[in-house]
N, C-alpha and C positions, 0 to 999 in steps of 0.2 A: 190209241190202241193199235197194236200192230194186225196187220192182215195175213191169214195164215200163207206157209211159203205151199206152192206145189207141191205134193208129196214124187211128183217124177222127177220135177227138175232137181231136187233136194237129193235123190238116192243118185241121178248120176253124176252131180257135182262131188257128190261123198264119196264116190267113188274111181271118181279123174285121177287123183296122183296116184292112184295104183295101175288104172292102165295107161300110164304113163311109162311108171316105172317098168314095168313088164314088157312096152315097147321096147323101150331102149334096151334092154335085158336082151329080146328076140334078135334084133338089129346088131347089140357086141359082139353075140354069140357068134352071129355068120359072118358080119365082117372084123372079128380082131381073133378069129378063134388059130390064125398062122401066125399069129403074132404076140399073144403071153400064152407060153408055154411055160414047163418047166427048164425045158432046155435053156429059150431067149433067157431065164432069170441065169442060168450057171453061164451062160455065154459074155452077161454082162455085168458078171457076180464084181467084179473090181470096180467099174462104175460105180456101182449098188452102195460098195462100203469106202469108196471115197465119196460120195455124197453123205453117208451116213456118220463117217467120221470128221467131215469139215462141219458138222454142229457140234462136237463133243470137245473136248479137251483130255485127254489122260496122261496124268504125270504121276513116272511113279520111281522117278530119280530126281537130284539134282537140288533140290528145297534144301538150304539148310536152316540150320537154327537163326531162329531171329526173321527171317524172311518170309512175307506174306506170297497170298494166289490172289490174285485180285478178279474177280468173276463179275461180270456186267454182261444183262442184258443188252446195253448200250454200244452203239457201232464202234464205240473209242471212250480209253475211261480220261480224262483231263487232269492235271493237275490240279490238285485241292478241293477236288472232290470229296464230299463227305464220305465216310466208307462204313460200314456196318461191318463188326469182324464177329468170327463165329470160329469154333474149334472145330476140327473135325477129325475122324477117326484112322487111326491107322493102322 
């Protein structure tokens, strides 16, 4: 049979990741608050979307008839690799 927990130590373990979280919160605020602004994001808006365009692909020329897009999660696709094809919309 179990033996009952503390009821003190039990309410302030219950309630550690929240003053946790709200340290840290106090702590960004004063020291990162010169540093993400709106401004920093327009400042390093081309960073921003060549990070956010080196995970994407878009092709919206140059495919022609008969020829695949070959899409892999995979760092490099190999030759004779299995391939699963799928239609997609145009």
């Amino acid at each position: 049979m179990q033996q009952p927990t503390d009821p003190k130590r039990a309410g302030w373990a219950r309630h550690a990741p929240l003053v946790v979280i709200l340290t840290v919160a106090v702590i960004g605020y004063f020291t990162l608050r010169d540093y993400i602004t709106f401004d920093t994001l327009r400042d390093n808006r081309e960073a921003l979307l060549a990070f956010r365009d080196a995970n994407y692909a878009y092709i919206s020329d140059g495919v022609k008839d008969g020829e695949s897009v070959v899409t892999s999660n995979l760092a490099s696709v190999v030759d004779g690799a299995d391939l699963r094809t799928e239609e997609g919309n145009e």
